[in-house]
C-alpha positions as CSV (number, residue, x, y, z in Angstrom):
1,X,0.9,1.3,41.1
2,X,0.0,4.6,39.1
3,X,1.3,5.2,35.6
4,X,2.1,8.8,35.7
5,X,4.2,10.6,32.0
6,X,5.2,13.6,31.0
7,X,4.8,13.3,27.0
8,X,8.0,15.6,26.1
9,X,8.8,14.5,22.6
10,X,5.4,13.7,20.7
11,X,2.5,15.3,19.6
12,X,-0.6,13.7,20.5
13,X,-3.5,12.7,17.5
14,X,-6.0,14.5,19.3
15,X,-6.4,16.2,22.9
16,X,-10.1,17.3,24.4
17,X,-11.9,18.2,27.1
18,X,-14.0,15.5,28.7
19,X,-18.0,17.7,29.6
20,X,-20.8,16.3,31.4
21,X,-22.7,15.2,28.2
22,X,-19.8,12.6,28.1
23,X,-20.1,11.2,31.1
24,X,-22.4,9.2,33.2
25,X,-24.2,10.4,36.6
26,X,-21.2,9.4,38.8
27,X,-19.1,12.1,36.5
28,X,-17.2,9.4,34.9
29,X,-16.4,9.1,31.2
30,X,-17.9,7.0,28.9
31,X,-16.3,3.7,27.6
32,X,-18.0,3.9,24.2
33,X,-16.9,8.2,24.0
34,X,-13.4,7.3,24.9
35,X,-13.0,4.5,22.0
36,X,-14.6,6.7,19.8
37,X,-12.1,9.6,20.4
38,X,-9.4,6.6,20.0
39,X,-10.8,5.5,16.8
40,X,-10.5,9.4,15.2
41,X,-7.0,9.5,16.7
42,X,-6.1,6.4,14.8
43,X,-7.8,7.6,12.1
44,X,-5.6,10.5,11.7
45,X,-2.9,8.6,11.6
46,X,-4.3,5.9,9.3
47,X,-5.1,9.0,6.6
48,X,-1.6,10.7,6.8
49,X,0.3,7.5,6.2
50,X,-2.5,6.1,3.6
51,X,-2.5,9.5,1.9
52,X,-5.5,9.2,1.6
53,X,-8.9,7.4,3.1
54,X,-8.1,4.7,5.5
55,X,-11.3,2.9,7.2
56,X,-11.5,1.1,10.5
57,X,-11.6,-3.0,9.9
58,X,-10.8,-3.6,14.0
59,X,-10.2,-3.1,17.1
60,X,-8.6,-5.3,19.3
61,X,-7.0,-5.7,22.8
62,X,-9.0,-2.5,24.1
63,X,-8.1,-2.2,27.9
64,X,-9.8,0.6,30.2
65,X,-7.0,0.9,33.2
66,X,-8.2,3.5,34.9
67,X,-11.7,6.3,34.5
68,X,-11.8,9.7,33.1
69,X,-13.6,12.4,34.7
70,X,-15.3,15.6,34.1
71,X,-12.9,18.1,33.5
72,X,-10.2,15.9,32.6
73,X,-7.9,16.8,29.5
74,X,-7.9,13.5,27.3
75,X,-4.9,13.3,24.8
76,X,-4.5,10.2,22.3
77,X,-1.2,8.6,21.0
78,X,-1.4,6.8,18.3
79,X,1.6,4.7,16.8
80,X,1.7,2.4,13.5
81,X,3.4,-0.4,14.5
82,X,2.9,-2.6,11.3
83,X,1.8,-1.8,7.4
84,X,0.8,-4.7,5.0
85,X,-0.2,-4.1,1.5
86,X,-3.4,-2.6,2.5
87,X,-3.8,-3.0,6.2
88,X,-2.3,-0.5,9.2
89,X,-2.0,-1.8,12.6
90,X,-1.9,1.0,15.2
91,X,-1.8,1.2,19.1
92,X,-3.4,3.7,20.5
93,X,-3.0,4.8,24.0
94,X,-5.3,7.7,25.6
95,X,-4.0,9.3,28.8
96,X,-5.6,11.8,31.2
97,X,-4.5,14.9,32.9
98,X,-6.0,17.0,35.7
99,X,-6.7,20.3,34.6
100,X,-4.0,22.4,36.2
101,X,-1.8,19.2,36.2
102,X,1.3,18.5,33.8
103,X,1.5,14.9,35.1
104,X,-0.7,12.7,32.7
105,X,-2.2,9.0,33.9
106,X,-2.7,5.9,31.0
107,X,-6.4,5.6,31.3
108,X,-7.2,3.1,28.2
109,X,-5.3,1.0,25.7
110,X,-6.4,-0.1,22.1
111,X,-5.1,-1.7,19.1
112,X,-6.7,-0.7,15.5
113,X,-6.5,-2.1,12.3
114,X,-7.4,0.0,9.3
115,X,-7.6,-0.4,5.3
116,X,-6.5,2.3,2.9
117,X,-9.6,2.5,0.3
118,X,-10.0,4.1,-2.9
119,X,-12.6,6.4,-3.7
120,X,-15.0,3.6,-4.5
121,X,-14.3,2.0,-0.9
122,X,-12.5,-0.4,-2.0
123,X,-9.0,-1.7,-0.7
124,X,-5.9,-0.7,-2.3
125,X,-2.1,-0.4,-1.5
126,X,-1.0,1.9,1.2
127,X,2.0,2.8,-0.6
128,X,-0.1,3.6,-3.7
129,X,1.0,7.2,-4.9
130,X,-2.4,9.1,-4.9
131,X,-2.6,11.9,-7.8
């Protein structure tokens, strides 16, 4: 069964075009571009909460459900789903539309972890109030 959404009430992290330098010679997407775009996504929202610099530690529990194709708009969700003292945990879902499509398809699943860092790169407190 198709996952098909119409995201009506949040912003994605980031949305992009997927181009031919992205893909491999069957026109799909690669695995390793699509993570990467995930990872910036989750980034984003690692930095905003973290006020600051937030640095990927892992990533977990990355599932590709279905491919991405030339063409294809790509948008990334990205939700923190649990802060420690330094740590973020955020699942990230990326999702695919057609070009002259509204309906969008769940094409890949991943869970990050990042670390808020201080200037020096080294941990600190998420909540610490930055000046």
């Amino acid at each position: 069964m198709t996952e098909t959404v119409v995201h009506t009430r949040r912003d994605p992290a980031m949305r992009v075009t997927a181009m031919p330098a992205d893909a491999n010679a069957y026109g799909d997407i690669f695995g390793g571009w699509l993570m990467s775009l995930m990872d910036s996504g989750a980034g984003l929202v690692a930095a905003r909460r973290a006020k600051g610099r937030a640095v990927t530690v892992a990533m977990d529990a990355v599932e590709f459900h279905k491919p991405v194709k030339v063409g294809d708009e790509v948008s990334v969700y990205a939700e923190i789903t649990r802060v420690g003292r330094t740590s973020m945990e955020i699942c990230t879902d990326a999702f695919r539309r057609e070009r002259h499509s509204e309906n969008e398809e769940l094409v890949t699943s991943a869970k990050f972890t990042f670390v808020a860092v201080d200037e020096n790169g080294h941990p600190r407190p998420v909540d610490e109030v930055r000046s």
